[in-house]
N, C-alpha and C positions, 0 to 999 in steps of 0.2 A: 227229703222224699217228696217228689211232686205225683200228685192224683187226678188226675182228669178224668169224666166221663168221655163214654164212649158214644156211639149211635144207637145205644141201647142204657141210657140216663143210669142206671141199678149198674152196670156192670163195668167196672171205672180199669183204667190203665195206670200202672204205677210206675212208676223211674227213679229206683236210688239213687242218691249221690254216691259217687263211686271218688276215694282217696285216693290217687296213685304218684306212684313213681318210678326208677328204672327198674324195680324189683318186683312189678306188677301194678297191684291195685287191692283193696278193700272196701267194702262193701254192704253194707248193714241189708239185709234181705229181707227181715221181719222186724219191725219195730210194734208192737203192739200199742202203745201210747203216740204215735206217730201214727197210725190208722185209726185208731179213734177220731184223732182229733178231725180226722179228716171225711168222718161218719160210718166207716167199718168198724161194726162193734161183733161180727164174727169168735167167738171162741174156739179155735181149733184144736182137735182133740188126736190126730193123727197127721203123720208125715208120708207119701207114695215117692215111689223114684221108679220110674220107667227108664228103661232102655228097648232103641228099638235100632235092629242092625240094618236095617234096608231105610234106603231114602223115599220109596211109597207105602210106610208103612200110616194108616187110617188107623183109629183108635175112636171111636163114638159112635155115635149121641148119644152119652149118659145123663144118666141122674136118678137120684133115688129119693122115693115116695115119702111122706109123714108116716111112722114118726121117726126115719132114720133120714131127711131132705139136709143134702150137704152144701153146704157154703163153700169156695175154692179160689183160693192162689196158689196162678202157677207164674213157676217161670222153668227156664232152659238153663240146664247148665252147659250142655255142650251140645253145640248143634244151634238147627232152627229148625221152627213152624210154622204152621199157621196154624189159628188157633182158634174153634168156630164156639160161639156159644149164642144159643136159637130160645128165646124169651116160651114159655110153656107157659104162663101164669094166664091161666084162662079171665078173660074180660079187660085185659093190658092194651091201651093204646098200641105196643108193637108187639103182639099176640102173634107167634110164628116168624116175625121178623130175625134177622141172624146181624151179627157184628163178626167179620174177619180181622185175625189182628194177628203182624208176625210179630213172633216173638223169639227171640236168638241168644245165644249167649257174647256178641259184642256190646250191645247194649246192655243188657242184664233187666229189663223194663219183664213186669208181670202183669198178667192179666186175675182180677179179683172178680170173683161170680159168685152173684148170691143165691141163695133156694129157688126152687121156679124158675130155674134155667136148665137146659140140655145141653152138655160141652161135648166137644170132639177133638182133637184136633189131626193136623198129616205132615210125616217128617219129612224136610228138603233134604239134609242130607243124613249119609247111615252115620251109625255106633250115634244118634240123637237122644240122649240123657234129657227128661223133661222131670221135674222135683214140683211135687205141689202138695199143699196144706190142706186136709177137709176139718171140717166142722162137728162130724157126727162119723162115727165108726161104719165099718162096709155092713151091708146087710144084704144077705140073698134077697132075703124074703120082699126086701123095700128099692131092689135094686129095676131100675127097666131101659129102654133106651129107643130111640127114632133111627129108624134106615137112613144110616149116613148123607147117601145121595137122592134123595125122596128130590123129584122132581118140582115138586109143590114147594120146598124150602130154598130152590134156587139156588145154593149154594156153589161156590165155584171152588172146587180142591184144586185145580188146575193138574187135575190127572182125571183119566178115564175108569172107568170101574174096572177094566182088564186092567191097568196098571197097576192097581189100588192092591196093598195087603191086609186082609184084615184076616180077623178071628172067625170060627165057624159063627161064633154068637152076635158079632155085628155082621153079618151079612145077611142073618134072620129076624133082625129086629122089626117091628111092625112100621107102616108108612105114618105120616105127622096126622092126616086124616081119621086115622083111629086112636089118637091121642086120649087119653083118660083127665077126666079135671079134677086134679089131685092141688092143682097151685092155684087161687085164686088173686087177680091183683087187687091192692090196696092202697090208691093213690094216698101221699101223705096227705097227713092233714092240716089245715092251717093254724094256730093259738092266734088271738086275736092279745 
């Protein structure tokens, strides 16, 4: 299992090795002692499986508040996206900054986000199956999320907002400007 950060250091890419032969492939998808060691010390306590039938289907900016703030890996099982996750941790070097990253099921590579992130992602093509791991159970009460295409986050879905599908509840999300500081960053620290 190879780990790499991304343009957003906290929120790393991962790439199983995948065993195959003419009868497919195998694939270990969660090693938990195999993220560790790689410094995802994450306990996940729940599994989601979306499907979404249309190819501009939008799903974000989530993420939920202390004390239900969820940690997440995702990958695709069938299909691709793209897969936005936009740093929220108030006083972060890349405070508002975003990392795009596709993720498909030819590769089978996942994306890992930790608390104090806002994820979204948009489907390239339909019947897109996306499987991800949280941290902390759903919570209305702790649940909030950023206007997908907020101008100020720059983001490029590579579709127009008339393309775009979403839910009536991400079309009313509030802009990144009226953001609450719920995440504070905490650069590590050094041991001498």
């Amino acid at each position: 299992m190879q780990v790499t950060a991304t343009d957003l250091p906290d929120v790393k890419l991962i790439t199983p090795k995948r065993f195959g032969d003419e009868r497919g492939f195998l694939s270990e998808v969660y090693q938990r002692d195999a993220l560790r060691s790689a410094g995802i010390t994450a306990e996940f306590v729940q599994d989601n499986h979306t499907f979404s039938a249309n190819a501009e289907t939008v799903r974000g900016l989530h993420y939920q508040i202390p004390p239900a703030a969820q940690a997440k890996l995702v990958f695709v099982v069938h299909g691709a996206i793209i897969d936005v996750v936009v740093d929220i941790r108030w006083g972060s070097p890349t405070y508002g900054h975003h990392v795009r990253v596709k993720l498909d099921d030819k590769l089978g590579q996942q994306l890992f986000i930790p608390e104090g992130f806002a994820h979204g992602f948009r489907t390239l093509f339909p019947n897109t199956q996306v499987y991800y791991k949280i941290s902390a159970l759903y919570s209305q009460e702790c649940e909030r999320g950023i206007l997908w295409n907020d101008p100020q986050l720059g983001i490029d879905w590579q579709l127009t907002a008339d393309q775009a599908i979403l839910s009536d509840r991400d079309r009313r999300h509030p802009p990144f400007e009226s953001l609450e500081r719920f995440f504070h960053y905490q650069a590590a620290s050094s041991h001498d």
